[in-house]
C-alpha positions as CSV (number, residue, x, y, z in Angstrom):
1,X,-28.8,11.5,-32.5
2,X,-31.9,13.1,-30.6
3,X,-31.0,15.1,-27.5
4,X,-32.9,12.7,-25.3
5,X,-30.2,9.9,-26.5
6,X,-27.2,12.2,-25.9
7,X,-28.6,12.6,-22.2
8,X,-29.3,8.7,-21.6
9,X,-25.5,8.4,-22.8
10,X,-23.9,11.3,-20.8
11,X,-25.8,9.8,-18.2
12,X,-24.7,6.2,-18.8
13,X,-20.8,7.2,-19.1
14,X,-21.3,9.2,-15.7
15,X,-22.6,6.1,-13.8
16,X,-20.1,4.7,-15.6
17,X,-17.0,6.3,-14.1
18,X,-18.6,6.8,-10.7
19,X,-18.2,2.8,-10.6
20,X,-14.6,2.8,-12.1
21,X,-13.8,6.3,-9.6
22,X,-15.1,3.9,-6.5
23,X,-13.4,1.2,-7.7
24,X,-10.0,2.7,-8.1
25,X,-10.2,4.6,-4.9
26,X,-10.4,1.2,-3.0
27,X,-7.7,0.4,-5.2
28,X,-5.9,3.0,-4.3
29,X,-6.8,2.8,-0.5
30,X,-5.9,-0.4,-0.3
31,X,-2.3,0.0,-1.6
32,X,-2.0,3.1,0.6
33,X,-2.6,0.2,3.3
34,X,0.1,-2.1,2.1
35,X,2.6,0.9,1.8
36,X,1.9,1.8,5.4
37,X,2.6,-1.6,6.4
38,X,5.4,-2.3,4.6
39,X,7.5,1.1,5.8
40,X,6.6,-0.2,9.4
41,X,8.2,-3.3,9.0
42,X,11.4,-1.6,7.3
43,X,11.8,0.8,9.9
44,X,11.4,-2.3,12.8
45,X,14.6,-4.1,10.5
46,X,16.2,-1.1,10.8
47,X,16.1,-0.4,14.0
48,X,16.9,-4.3,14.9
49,X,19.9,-3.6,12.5
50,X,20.9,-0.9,14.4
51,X,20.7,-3.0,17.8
52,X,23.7,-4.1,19.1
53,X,24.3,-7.8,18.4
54,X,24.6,-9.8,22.0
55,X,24.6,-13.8,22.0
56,X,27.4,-16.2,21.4
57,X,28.4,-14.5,18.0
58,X,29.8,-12.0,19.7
59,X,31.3,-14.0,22.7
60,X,35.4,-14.4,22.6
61,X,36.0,-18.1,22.3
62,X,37.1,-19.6,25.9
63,X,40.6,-20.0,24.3
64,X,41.1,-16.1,24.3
C-alpha cells in the first residue's frame, strides 16, 4: 500500500467518525432532553402526591 493510499484512508476514516461523532452527540443531546423532561414531570407527581387530597373523597358522609 503506497503512502498516498494510507493518507486517502486515514483521511476517509477521520471524515468518517466526525459524521458518526456528530451524529451521536445529537443523539446524545437529544436524550439529555428527554431526561430533563421526564425528571420534571416526576418531581410535578411528586409534589401533587405530596399535596393534601381535598374534594369529596375526603368529605365525612352526611350520615357522620
Amino acid at each position: 500500500m503506497s503512502e498516498e493510499s494510507r493518507i486517502v484512508n486515514l483521511e476517509v476514516r477521520a471524515a468518517f467518525q466526525d459524521k458518526l461523532i456528530g451524529e451521536l452527540n445529537e443523539v446524545v443531546r437529544e436524550f439529555a432532553q428527554r431526561v430533563e423532561r421526564l425528571e420534571r414531570e416526576l418531581k410535578e407527581l411528586r409534589e401533587g402526591a405530596d399535596a393534601p387530597d381535598i374534594g369529596p373523597a375526603n368529605e365525612r358522609p352526611p350520615h357522620y
